[in-house]
C-alpha positions as CSV (number, residue, x, y, z in Angstrom):
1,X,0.0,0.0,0.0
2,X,2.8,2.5,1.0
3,X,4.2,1.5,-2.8
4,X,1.3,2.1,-4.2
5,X,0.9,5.9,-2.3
6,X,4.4,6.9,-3.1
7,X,3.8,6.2,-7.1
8,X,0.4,7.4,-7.4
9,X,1.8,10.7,-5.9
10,X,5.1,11.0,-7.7
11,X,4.4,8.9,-11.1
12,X,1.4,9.9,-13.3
13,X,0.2,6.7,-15.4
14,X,1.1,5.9,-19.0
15,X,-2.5,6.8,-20.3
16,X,-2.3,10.3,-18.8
17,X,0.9,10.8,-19.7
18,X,0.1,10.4,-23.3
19,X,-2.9,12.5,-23.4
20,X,-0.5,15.2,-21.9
21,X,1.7,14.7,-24.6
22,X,-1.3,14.5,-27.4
23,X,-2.1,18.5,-25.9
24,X,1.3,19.8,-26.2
25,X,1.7,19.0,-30.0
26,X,-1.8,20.9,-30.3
27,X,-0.8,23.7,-29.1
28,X,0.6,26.8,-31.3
29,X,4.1,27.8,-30.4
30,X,5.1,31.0,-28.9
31,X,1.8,31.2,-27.0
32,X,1.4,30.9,-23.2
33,X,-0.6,27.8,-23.2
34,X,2.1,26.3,-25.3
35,X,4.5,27.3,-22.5
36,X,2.4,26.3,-19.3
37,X,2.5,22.6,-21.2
38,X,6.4,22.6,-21.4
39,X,6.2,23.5,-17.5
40,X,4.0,20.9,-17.0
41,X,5.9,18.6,-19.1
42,X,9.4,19.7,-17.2
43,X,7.5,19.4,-13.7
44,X,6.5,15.8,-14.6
45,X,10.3,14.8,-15.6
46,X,11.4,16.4,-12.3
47,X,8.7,14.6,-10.0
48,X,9.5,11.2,-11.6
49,X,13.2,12.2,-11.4
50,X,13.0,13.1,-7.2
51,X,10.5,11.0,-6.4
52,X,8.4,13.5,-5.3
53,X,4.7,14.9,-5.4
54,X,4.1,16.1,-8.7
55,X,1.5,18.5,-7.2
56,X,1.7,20.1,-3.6
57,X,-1.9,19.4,-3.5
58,X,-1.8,15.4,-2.9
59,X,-5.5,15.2,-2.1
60,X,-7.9,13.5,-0.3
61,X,-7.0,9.7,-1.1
62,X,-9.2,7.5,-2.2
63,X,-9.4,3.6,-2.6
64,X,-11.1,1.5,-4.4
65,X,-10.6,-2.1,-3.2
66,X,-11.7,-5.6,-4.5
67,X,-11.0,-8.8,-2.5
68,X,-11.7,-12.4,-2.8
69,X,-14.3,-13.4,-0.1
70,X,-13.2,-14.6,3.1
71,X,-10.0,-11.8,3.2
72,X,-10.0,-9.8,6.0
73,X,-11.1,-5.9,4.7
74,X,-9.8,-4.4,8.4
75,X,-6.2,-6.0,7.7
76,X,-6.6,-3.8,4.4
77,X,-7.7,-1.4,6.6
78,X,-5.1,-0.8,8.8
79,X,-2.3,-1.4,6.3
80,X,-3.3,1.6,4.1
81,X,-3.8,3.8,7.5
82,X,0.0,2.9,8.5
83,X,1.1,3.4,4.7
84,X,-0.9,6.6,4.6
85,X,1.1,7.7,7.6
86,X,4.0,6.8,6.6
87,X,4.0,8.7,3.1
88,X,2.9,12.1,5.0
89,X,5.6,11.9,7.2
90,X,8.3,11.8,4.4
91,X,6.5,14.1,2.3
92,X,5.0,12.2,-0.1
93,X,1.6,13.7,0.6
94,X,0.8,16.6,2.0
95,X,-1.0,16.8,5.9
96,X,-4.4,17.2,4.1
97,X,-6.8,16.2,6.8
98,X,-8.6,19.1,8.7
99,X,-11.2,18.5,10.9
100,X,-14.5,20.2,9.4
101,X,-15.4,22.2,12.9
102,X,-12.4,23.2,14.2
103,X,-9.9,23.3,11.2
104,X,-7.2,22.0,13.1
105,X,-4.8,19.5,10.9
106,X,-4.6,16.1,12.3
107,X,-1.0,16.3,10.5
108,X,-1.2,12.3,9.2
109,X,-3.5,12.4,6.8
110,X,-6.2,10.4,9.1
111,X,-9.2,11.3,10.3
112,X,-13.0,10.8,10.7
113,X,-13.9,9.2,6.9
114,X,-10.2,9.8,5.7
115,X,-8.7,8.0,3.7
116,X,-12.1,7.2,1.9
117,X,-12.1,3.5,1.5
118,X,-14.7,1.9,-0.5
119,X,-14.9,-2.2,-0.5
120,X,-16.3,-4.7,-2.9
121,X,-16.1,-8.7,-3.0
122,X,-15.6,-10.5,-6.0
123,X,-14.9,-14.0,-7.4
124,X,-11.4,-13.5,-8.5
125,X,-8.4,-15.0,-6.5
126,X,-6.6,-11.4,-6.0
127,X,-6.7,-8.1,-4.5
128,X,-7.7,-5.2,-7.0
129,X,-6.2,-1.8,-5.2
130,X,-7.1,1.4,-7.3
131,X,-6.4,4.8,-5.6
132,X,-7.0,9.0,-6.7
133,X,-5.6,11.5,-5.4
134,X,-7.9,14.0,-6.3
135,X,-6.7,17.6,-5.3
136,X,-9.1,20.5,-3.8
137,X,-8.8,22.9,-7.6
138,X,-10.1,20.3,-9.1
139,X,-12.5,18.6,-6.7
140,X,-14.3,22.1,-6.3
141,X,-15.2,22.5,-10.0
142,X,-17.2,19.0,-9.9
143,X,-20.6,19.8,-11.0
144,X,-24.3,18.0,-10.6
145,X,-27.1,19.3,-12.8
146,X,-30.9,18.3,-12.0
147,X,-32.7,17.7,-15.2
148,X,-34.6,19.5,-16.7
149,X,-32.4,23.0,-16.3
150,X,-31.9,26.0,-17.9
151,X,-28.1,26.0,-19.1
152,X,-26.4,29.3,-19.8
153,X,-25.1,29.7,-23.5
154,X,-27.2,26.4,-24.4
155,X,-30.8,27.0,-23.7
156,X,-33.0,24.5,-22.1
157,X,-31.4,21.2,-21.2
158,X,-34.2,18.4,-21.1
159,X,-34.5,14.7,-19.7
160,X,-32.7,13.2,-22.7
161,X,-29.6,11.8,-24.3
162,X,-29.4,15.4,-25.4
163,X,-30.1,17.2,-22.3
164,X,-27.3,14.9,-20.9
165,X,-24.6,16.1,-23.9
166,X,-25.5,19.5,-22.9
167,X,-24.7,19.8,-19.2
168,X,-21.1,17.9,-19.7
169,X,-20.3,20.2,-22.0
170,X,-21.6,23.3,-19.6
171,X,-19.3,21.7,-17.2
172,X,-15.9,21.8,-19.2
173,X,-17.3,25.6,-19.5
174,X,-17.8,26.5,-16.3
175,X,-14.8,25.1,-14.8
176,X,-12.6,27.4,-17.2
177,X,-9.1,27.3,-15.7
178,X,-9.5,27.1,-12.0
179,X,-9.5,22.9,-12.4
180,X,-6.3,23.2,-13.8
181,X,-7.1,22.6,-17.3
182,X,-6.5,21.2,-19.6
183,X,-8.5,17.9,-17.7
184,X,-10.1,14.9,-17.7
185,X,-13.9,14.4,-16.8
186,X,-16.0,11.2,-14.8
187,X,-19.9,11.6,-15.4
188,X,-22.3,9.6,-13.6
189,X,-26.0,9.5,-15.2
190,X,-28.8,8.8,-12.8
191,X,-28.6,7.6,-9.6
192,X,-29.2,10.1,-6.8
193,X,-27.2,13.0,-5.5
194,X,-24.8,11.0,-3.3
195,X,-24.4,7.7,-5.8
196,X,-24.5,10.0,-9.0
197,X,-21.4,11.8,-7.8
198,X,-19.7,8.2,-6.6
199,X,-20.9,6.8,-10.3
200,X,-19.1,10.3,-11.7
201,X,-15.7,9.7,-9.8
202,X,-16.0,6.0,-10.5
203,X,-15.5,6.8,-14.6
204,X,-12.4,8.3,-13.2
205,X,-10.8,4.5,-12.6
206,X,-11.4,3.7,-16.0
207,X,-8.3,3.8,-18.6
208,X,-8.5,6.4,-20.9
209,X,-7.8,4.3,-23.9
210,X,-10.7,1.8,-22.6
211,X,-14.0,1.6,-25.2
212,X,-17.3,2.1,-23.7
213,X,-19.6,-0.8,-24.8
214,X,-22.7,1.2,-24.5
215,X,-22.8,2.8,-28.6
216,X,-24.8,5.7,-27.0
217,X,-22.4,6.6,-24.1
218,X,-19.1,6.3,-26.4
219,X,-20.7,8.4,-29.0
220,X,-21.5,11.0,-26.3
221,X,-18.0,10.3,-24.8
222,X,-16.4,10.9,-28.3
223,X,-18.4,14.2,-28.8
224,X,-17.6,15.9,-25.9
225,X,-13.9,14.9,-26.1
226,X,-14.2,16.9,-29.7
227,X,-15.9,19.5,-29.0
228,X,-14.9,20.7,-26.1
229,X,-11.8,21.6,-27.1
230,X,-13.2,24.1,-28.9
231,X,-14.0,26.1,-26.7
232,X,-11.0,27.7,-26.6
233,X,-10.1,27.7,-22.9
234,X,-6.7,26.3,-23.0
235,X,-4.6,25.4,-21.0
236,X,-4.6,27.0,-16.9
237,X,-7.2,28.9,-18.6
238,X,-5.2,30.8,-20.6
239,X,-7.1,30.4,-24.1
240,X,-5.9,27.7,-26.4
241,X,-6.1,24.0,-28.2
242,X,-6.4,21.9,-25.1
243,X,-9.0,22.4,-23.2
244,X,-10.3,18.5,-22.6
245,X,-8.3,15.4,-22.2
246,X,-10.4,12.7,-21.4
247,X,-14.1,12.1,-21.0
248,X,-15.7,8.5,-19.4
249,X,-19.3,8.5,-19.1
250,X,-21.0,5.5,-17.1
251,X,-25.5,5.4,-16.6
252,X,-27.6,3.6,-13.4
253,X,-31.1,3.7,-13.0
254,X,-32.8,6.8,-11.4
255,X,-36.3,6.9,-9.7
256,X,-38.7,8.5,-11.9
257,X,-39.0,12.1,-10.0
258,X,-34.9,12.7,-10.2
259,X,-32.7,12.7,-13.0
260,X,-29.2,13.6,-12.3
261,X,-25.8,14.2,-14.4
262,X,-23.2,14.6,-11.8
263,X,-19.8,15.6,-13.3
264,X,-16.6,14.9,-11.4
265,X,-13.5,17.2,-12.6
266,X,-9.7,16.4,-12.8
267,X,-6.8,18.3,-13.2
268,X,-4.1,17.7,-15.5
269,X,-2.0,16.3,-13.2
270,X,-4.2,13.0,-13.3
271,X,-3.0,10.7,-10.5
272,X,-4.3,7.2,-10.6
273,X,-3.0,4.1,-10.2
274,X,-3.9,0.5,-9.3
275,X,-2.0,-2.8,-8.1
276,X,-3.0,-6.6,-8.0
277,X,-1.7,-7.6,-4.7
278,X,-1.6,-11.4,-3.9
279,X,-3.8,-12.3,-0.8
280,X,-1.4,-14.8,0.7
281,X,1.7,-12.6,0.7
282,X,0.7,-9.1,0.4
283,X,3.2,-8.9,-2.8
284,X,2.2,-6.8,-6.0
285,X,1.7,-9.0,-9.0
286,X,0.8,-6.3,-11.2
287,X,0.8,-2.2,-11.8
288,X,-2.7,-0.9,-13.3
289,X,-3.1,1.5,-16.0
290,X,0.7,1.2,-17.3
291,X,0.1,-0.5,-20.5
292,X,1.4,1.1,-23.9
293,X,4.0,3.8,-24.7
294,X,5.7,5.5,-22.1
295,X,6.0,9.5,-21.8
296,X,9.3,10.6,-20.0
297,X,8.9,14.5,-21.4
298,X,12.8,15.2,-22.5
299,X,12.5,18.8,-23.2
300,X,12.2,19.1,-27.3
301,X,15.1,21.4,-29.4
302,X,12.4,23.6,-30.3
303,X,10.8,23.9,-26.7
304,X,14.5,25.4,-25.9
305,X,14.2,27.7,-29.5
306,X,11.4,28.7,-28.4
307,X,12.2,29.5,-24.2
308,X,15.2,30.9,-25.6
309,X,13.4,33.4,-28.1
310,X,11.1,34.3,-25.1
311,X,13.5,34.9,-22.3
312,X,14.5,38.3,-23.6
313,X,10.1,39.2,-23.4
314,X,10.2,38.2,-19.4
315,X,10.2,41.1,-17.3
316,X,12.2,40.9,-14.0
317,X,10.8,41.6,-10.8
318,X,12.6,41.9,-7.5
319,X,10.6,42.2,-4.1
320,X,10.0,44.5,-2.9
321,X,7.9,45.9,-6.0
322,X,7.1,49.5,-6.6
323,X,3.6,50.8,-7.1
324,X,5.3,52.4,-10.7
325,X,7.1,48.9,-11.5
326,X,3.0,47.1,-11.0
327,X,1.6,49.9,-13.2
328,X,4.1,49.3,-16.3
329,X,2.8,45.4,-16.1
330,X,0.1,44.5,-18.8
331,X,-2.3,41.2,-19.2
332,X,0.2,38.7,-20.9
333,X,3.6,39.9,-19.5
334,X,5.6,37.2,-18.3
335,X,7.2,37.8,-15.3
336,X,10.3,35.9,-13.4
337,X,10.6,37.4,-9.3
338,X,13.3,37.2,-7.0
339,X,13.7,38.1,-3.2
340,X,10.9,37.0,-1.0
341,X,7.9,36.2,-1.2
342,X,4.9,35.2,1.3
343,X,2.9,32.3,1.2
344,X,-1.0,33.1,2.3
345,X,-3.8,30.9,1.6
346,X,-7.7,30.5,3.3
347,X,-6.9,30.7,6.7
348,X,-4.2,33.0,6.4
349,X,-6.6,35.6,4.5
350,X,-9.0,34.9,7.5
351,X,-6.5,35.9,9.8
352,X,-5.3,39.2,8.1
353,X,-8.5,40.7,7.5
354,X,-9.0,40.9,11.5
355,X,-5.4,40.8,12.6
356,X,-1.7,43.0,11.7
357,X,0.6,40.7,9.5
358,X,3.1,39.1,11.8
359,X,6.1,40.3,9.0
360,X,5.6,43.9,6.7
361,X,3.8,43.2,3.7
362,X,4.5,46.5,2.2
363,X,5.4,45.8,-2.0
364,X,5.7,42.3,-1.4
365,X,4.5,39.3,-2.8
366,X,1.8,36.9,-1.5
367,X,1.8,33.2,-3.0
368,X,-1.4,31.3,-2.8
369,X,0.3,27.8,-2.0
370,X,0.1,25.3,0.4
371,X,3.6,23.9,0.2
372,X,5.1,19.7,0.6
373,X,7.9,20.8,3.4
374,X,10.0,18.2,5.7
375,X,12.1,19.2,8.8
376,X,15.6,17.9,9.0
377,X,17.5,16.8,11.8
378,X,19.0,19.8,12.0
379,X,15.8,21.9,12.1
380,X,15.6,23.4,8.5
381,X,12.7,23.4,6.8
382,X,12.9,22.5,3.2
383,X,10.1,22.5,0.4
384,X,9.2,19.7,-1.5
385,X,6.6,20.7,-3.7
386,X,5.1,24.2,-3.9
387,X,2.7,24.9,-6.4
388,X,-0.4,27.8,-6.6
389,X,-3.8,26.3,-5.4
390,X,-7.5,27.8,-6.7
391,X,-7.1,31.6,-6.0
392,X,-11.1,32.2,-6.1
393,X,-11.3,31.3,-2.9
394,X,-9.8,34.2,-1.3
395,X,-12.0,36.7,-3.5
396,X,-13.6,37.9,-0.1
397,X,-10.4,39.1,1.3
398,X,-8.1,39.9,-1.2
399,X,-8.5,43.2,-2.3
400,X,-9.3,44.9,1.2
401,X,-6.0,42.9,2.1
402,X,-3.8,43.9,-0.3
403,X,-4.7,47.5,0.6
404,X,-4.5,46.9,4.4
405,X,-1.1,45.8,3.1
406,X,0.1,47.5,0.6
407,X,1.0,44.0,-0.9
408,X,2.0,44.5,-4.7
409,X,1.2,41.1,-6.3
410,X,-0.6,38.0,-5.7
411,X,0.4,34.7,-7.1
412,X,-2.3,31.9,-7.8
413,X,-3.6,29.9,-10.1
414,X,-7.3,30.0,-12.2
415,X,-7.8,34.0,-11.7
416,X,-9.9,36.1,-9.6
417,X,-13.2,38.0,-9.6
418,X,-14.2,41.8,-10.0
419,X,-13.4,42.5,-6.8
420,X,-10.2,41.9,-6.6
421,X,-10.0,43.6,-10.5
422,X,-11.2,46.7,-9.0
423,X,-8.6,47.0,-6.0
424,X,-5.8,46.1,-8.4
425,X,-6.8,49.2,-10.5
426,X,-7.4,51.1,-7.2
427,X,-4.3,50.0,-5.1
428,X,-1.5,49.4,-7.9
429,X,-1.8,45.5,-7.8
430,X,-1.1,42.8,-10.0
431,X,-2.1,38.9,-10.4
432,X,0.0,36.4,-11.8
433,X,-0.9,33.6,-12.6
434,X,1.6,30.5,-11.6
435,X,0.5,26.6,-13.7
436,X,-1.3,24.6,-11.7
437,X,0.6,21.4,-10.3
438,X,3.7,22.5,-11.3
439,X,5.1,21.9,-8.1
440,X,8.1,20.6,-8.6
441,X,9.0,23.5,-11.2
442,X,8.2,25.9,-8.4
443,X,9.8,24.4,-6.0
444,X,13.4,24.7,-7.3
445,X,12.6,28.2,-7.8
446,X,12.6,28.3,-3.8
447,X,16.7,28.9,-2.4
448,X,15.8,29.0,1.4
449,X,12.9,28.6,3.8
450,X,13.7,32.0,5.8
451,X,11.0,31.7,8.6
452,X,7.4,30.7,9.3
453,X,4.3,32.6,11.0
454,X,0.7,31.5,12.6
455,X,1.9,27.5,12.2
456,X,-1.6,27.0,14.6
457,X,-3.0,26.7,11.0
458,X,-1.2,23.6,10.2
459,X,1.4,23.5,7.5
460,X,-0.5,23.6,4.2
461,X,-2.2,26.8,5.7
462,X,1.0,28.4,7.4
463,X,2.8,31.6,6.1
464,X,5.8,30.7,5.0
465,X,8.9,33.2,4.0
466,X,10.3,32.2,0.9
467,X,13.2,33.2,-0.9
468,X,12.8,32.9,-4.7
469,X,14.9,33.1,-7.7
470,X,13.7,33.4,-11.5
471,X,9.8,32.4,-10.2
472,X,7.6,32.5,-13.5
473,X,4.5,33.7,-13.6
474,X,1.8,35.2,-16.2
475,X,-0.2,38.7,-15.8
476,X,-3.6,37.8,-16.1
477,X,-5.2,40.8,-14.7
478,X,-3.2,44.3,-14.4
479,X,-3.5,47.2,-12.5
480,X,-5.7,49.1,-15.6
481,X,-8.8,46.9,-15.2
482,X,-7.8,44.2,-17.5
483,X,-8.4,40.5,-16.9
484,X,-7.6,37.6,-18.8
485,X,-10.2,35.3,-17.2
486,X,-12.8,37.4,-17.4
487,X,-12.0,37.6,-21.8
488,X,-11.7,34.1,-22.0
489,X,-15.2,32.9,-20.6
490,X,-16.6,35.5,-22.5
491,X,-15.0,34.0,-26.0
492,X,-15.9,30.6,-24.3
493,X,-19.4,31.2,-23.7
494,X,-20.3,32.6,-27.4
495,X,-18.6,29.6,-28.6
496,X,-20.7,27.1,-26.2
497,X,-23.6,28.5,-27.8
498,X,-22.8,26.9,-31.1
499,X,-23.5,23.7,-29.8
500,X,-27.2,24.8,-28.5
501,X,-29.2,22.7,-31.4
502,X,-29.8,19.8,-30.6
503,X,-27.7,16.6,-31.6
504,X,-28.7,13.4,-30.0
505,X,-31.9,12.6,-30.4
């Protein structure tokens, strides 16, 4: 079980891994989704390379077990507990479990329901282990539509084949970047709320090179995988080729008063593996979902042409910022920082808007990241994976903050709302947007771990004093009232209505 953690965390599968690959030669050169994939690319390479999380954001685990009858499921139990244990404390996954009253971290990854374990019995004389790790961006853009509804851009969606076609591809929409596009999709038709979503997520086990053997379902399936992509979201959001990798669509029966299409989301970095474990020994006979060509993303002689041709466009910043250096930045700069910078996510923002920072904020730089990090024996801190997370979540807070502040620039991924585009034009403030999952990438862009503040939060949610060097980022919404996110799902939205008449009948 610990096996299986460690390569489910560090390892994405040879299905995924080919998909990725089938985005990046869409892409047009030169632009910025073609440049988030070669991070992406480079941050898998590096991950497989340290045997380390490819995102910071290792999830909520989930299994999916199948045993012969007669083996003992609490043996199973325990054994992924302990493993589960065991990979947080050497920073394989990240201390993810917080208790839903109190917020406080239990710091190992256990908890009341966590790690989700689901069990089934079967005839077979093995053990079939599957596991997700299914980060937060991604889990929050899941979506479950009750039919009939009225869809935005597509008109009425009714209880049919049809009506089905049209919320999935309303849900690639809506997610826009802040799932850490381009992803993959699960749906689950029918059912009720609770099993639809379980049904949804369930698609996720499936390989993506599988065939469904329902003709209706892997037409739908094949449709949305086309025509989503144009839609021109992109990848991280950014507009683009790739907007969808992978779409699995699975049907139970419903009662007649519901009808449900529950949608479950994932991110790029698409972590998903499975072992057959013997019963008798406990040994792996077999790895899941590792079948085919292998990926290992060697940078390309014309991904360096092309870095090389844009590193005289990136714009250095060092932190402190001035108010004059934020108001020269436009929507598509790319930026590299250097000096410190200060990481802040949901409880941190909580904590500002009522309290003084514990260090001056004043032209500095707050990162949206709930970092991987291991003590040594010596008592350093070091960071093992340190991507953005979802920066939507901190819409409440951000602007007021960054005025409180004086902060110059926040770091996230998936963009923000009006509010925050308002006090940037107001205040003098910038967003940047950082690719999702990259975590590895980001990390080596981090020299030293200078201090920590308000560690009560538990380490994902700690503020951590970073010291950066060439950290890459994007402007996706400037100090002149200009926001990238908010273009693209306008051009995204005129182009879902295109696929308003109706298709399946």
């Amino acid at each position: 079980m610990y096996k299986l953690v460690v390569e489910t965390s560090t390892k994405l599968p040879k299905d995924v891994r080919r998909a990725v690959k089938a985005a990046k030669e869409k892409e047009n050169a030169g632009t910025s989704a073609a440049m988030s994939l070669a991070t992406i690319t480079n941050n898998i390479k590096m991950a497989d390379d340290q045997v380390s999380p490819i995102c910071q954001d290792t999830g909520l685990p989930t299994f999916k077990i199948k045993t012969p009858v007669g083996v003992n499921q609490l043996e199973i139990k325990e054994a992924i507990k302990n493993a589960i244990v065991i990979a947080t404390k050497e920073g394989k996954l990240r201390p993810n479990s917080v208790d839903s009253l109190t917020g406080e971290n239990s710091g190992d990854n256990l908890g009341a329901g966590l790690p989700v374990m689901k069990f089934d019995q079967w005839e077979k004389d093995y053990i079939d282990v599957r596991l997700i790790l299914k980060g937060g961006g991604c889990e929050n853009k899941n979506i479950q539509y009750s039919l009939p509804c009225e869809l935005e851009g597509l008109g009425r969606a009714g209880r049919d084949l049809d009506g089905i076609r049209k919320c999935i591809m309303h849900s690639v929409y809506q997610a826009q970047g802040q799932g850490c596009s381009a992803g993959f999709i699960g749906v689950g038709i029918g059912g009720d709320r609770s099993s639809g979503y379980d049904l949804a997520k369930e698609q996720l086990f499936r390989s993506l090179d599988d065939v469904n053997p329902n003709d209706d379902l892997r037409a739908l399936e094949e449709y949305v995988l086309e025509n989503a992509n144009k839609l021109g979201i992109g990848t991280m959001g950014f507009g683009g080729e790739a907007t969808l990798l992978g779409c699995k669509v699975g049907v139970m029966n419903r009662i007649p008063a519901s009808f449900y299409v529950s949608v479950a989301y994932n991110c790029w970095a698409f972590r998903r593996l499975g072992v057959s474990v013997d019963p008798v020994s406990g040994e792996i006979n077999e790895w899941m979902y590792q079948d085919g060509e292998f990926i290992d993303f060697e940078e390309t002689q014309a991904e360096k042409e092309t870095a090389a041709a844009r590193a005289n466009d990136v714009i250095t910043l060092q932190a402190p910022i001035s108010e004059e250096q934020i108001r020269e930045l436009k929507v598509g700069d790319v930026v590299q920082i250097n000096g410190m910078m200060y990481t802040g996510r949901d409880a941190i923002h909580k904590y500002l808007s009522d309290h003084d920072s514990p260090v001056d904020l004043n032209g500095q730089v707050i990162y949206h990241c709930g970092p991987v990090m291991l003590k040594d024996k010596d008592g350093v801190w070091h960071v093992k994976a340190a991507g953005p997370t979802t920066s939507i979540r901190e819409e409440p807070y951000q602007g007021d903050i960054m005025k409180k502040f004086g902060i110059r620039a926040v770091i996230g991924k998936g963009g923000m709302g009006p509010r925050t585009l308002a006090a940037l034009k107001e205040h003098g403030g910038v967003y940047l947007n950082a690719i999702g999952g990259a975590a590895q990438y980001y990390a080596d862009c981090i020299k030293g771990v200078e201090g920590v503040d308000l560690m009560q939060f538990g380490i994902p949610e700690a503020m951590w004093h970073l010291r950066v060097e060439g950290f890459t980022a994007v402007v996706t919404m400037d100090s002149h009232g200009n926001s990238l996110h908010a273009d693209v799902d306008k051009s995204s939205l005129e182009k879902l209505a295109q696929f308003k008449d109706k298709v399946f009948s």
